[in-house]
C-alpha positions in Angstrom: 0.0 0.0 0.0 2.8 2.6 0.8 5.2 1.2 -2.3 1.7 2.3 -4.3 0.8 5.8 -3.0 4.9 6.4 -3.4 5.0 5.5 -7.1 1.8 7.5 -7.7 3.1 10.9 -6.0 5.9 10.1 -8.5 4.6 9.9 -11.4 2.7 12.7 -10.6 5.9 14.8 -9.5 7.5 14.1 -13.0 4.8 15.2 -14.8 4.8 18.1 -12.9 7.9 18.9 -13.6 7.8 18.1 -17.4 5.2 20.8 -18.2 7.3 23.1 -15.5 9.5 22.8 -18.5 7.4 23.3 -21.3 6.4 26.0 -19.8 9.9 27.5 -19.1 11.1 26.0 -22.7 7.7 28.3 -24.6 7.3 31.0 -22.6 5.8 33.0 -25.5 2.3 31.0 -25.1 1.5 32.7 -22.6 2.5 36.1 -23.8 -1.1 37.1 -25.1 -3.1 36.0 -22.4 -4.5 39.6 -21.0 -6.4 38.1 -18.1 -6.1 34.9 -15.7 -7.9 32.4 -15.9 -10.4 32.1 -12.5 -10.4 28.5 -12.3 -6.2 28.3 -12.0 -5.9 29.6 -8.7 -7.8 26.9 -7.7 -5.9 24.1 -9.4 -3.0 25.6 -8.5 -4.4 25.9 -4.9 -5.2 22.0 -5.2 -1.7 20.8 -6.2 -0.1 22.5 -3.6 -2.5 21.3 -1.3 -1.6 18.0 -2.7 1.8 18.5 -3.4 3.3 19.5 -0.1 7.1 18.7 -0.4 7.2 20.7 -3.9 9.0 23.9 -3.0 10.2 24.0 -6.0 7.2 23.7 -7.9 5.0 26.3 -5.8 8.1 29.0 -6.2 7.9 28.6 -9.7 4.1 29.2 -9.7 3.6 31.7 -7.5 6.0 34.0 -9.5 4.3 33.0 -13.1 1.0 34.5 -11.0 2.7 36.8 -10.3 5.2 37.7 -13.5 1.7 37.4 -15.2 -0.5 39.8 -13.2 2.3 42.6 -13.4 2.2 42.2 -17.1 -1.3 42.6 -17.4 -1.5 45.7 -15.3 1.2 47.2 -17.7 -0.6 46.1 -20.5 -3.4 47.6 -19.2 -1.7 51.1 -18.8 -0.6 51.4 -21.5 -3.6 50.8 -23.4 -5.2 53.1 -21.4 -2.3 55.9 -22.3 -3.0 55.1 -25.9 -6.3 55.7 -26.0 -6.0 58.7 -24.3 -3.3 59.6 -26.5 -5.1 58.7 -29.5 -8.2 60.3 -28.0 -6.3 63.7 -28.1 -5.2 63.4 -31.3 -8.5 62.9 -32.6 -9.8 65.6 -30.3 -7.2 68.4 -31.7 -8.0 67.4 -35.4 -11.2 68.1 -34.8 -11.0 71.2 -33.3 -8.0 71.9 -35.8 -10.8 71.0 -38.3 -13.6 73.0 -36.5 -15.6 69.6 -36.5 -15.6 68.5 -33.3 -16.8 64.5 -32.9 -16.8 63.3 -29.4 -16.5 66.8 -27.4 -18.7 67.9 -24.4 -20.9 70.9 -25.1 -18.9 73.1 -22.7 -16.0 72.7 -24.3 -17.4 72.8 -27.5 -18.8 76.1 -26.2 -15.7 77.5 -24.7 -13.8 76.9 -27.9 -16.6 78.9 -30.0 -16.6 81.5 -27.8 -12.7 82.0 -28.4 -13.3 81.7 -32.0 -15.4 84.4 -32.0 -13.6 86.5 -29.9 -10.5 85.8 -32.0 -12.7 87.3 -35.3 -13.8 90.1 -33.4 -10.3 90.9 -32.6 -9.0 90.8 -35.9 -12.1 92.3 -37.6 -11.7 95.2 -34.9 -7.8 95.8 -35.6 -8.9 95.8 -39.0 -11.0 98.6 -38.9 -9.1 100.6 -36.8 -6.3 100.4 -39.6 -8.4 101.3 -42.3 -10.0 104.2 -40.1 -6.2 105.4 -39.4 -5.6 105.2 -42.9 -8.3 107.0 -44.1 -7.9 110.1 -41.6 -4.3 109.9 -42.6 -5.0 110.4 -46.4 -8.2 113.1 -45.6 -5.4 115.4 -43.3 -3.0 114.8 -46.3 -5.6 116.5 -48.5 -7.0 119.2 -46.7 -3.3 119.8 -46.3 -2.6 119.8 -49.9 -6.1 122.2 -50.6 -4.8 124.4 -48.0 -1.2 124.9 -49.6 -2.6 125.5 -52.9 -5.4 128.1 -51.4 -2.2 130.0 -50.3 -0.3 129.2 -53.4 -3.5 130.9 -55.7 -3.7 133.9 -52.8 -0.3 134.6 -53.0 -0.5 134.7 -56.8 -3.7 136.7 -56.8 -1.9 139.5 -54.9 1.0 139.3 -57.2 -1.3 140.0 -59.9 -3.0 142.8 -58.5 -0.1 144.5 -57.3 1.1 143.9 -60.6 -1.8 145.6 -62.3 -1.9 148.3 -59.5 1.9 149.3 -60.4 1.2 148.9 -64.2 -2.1 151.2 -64.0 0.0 153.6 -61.7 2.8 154.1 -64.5 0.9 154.2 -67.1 -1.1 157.0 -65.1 2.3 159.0 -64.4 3.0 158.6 -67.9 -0.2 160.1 -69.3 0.4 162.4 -66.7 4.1 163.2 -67.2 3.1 163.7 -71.6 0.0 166.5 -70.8 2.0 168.4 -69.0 5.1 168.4 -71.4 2.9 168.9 -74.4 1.3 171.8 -72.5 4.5 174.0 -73.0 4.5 177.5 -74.2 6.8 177.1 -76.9 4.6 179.1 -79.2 4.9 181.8 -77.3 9.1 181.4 -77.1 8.9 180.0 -74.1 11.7 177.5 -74.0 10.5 174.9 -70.6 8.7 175.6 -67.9 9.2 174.8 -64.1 7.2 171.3 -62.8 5.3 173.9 -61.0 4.2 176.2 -63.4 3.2 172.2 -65.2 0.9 171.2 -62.3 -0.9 174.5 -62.2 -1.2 174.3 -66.1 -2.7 171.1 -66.1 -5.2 172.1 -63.3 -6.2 175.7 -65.4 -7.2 172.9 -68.5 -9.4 170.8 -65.8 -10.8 173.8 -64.2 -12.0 175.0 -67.6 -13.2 171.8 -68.5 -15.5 171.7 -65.7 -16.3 175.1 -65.4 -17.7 175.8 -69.0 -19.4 172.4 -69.0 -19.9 172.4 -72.7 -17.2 173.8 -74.9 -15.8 174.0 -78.4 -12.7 172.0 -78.8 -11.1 174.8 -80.9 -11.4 177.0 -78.1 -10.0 175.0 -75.9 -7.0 174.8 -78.0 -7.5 178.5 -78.2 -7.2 179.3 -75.0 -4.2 177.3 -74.0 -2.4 177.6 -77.5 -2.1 174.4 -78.8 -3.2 172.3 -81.7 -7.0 170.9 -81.3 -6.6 167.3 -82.4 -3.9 167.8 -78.8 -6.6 169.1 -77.2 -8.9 166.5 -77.9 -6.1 163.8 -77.6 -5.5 165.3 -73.7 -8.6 165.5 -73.0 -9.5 161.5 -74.0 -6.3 160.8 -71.5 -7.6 162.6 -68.8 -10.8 160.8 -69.0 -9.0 157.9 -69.0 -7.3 158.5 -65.6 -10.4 159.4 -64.4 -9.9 163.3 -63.6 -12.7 164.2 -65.7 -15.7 162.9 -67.4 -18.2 163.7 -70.4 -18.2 163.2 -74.1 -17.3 164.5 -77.3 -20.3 165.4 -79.5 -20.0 164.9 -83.7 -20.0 169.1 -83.4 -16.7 169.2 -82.2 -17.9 170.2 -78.5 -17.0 168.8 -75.3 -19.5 168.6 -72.3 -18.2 167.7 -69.2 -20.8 165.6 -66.8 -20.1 165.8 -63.2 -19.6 162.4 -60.9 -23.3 162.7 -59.5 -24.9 163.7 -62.8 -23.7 160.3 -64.3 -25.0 158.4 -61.3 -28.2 160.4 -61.5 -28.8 159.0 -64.7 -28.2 155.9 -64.2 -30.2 155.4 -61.1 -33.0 156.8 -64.0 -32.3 153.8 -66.5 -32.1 151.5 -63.2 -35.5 152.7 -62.4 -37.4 152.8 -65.3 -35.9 149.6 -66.6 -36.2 149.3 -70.6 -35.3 152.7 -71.8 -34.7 154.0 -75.2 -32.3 156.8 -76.5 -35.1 159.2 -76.7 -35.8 158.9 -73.3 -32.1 159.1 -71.9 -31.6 162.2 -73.9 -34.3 164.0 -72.6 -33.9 163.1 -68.8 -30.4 164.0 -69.1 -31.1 167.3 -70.0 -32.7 167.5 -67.1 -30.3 166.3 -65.0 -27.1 167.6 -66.4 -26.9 171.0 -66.1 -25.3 172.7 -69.2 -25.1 176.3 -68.2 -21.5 177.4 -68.0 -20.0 178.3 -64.5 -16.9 180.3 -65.9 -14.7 180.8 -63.0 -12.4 183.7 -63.2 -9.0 182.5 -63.4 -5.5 184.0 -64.3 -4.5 183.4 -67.6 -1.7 181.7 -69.2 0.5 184.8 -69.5 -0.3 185.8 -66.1 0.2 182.5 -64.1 4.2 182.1 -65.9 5.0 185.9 -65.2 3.9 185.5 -61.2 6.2 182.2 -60.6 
């Protein structure tokens, strides 16, 4: 009965410790197994139950248990830090892509609210540069307007000072030519003084004015010189605005006063549409024609007291 029970523990030792080696010979069949199986604990827990004086064979158990639980825990990990990882990936491609597939709807929120606020930024930088811009190129303008206003004032009074300085000449001129052709040298006078000139020329406009209408040969007459001068220094001084009136086809001048002319002319401004008929009777009216003759020195007497 002993010899018996001996040879079974035997046999059952050696077979034990022929699939202790298989398994240490192949240990890649087990490399895929993810999870134990629940019923080996409990043959495991049997055999050593059975299997008392194997020290051996329980070491070499306990740390497959174990050597296998740690490598399912770290397979476990890191299948959990890939899908994580991959879960990020996806979840930044979608965002990247602005269509979001497994996202919660605060996030989904916060990240359209940043959108937004990103547009409004850029759409509000944007229209602060163009409004920059644009006041930029308006100051340049008025600035360029202004410059030329002063540019066309500054030419304007160019112009007129021009014109004034021209008229003022020409006026000296006029002047200067009466008063030389108004010489005495008829009379063997050779020149006279730029006194005895001025009060010359003022005797010619004095009698002008005071005789209101008068034949043109006796104004050349009186001041002995040649009528077409007469008449020729009497259009200049008409000209420069010392006198006024007109020459009629009798070969008389009437002289018209300042107010006289703006008598008539506040007439025709009244009455509106006027003919010649009319004009010519209302200014004999209004312009007096009756000669004021002023008694003034003559010629003669005016060279002989200077």
């Amino acid at each position: 009965m002993d010899s018996t029970l001996f040879l079974i523990v035997l046999v059952f030792c050696v077979l034990v410790l022929v699939g202790l080696g298989y398994l240490i010979m192949s240990p890649s069949t087990y490399k895929g197994i993810t999870q134990p199986n629940e019923n080996e604990p409990i043959i495991e827990d049997e055999i050593l139950n059975n299997n008392r004086g194997g020290g051996l064979a329980r070491m070499n158990i306990r740390n497959r248990r174990n050597n296998q639980t740690t490598t399912t825990t770290t397979t476990e990990i890191i299948s959990d830090e890939s899908s994580e990882e991959i879960s990020d990936d996806e979840s930044g491609v979608s965002s990247s892509s602005g269509m979001p597939k497994k996202m919660g709807t605060k996030k989904m929120e916060k990240l359209k609210r940043k959108e937004e606020k990103r547009k409004n930024n850029e759409a509000l930088a944007h229209f602060r540069e163009e409004t920059k811009k644009k006041q930029e190129e308006d100051e340049k303008l008025q600035k360029q307007k202004r410059e030329e206003q002063l540019e066309k004032e500054r030419l304007q009074r160019e112009e007129e000072k021009r014109i004034q300085e021209e008229k003022e000449r020409k006026e000296t001129e006029a002047y200067n030519l009466i008063k030389r052709g108004m010489s005495l040298e008829e009379e063997g006078e050779s020149t006279l003084s730029e006194q005895q000139q001025n009060n010359l020329l003022q005797q010619f406009i004095s009698y002008l004015k005071s005789h209101k209408m008068v034949l043109l040969e006796d104004v050349a007459m009186e001041f002995n010189i040649k009528t077409m001068d007469a008449i020729e220094r009497i259009k200049s001084l008409d000209k420069q605005g010392l006198i006024s009136g007109v020459i009629d086809d009798r070969g008389k001048f009437i002289y018209i006063s300042r107010d006289e002319l703006e008598q008539v002319a506040k007439f025709i401004n009244k009455k509106g549409r006027v003919n010649i008929e009319q004009i010519a009777y209302e200014s004999n009216k209004l312009i007096d024609l009756n000669s004021k003759v002023i008694e003034q020195p003559t010629i003669q007497e005016d060279i002989i007291k200077n």
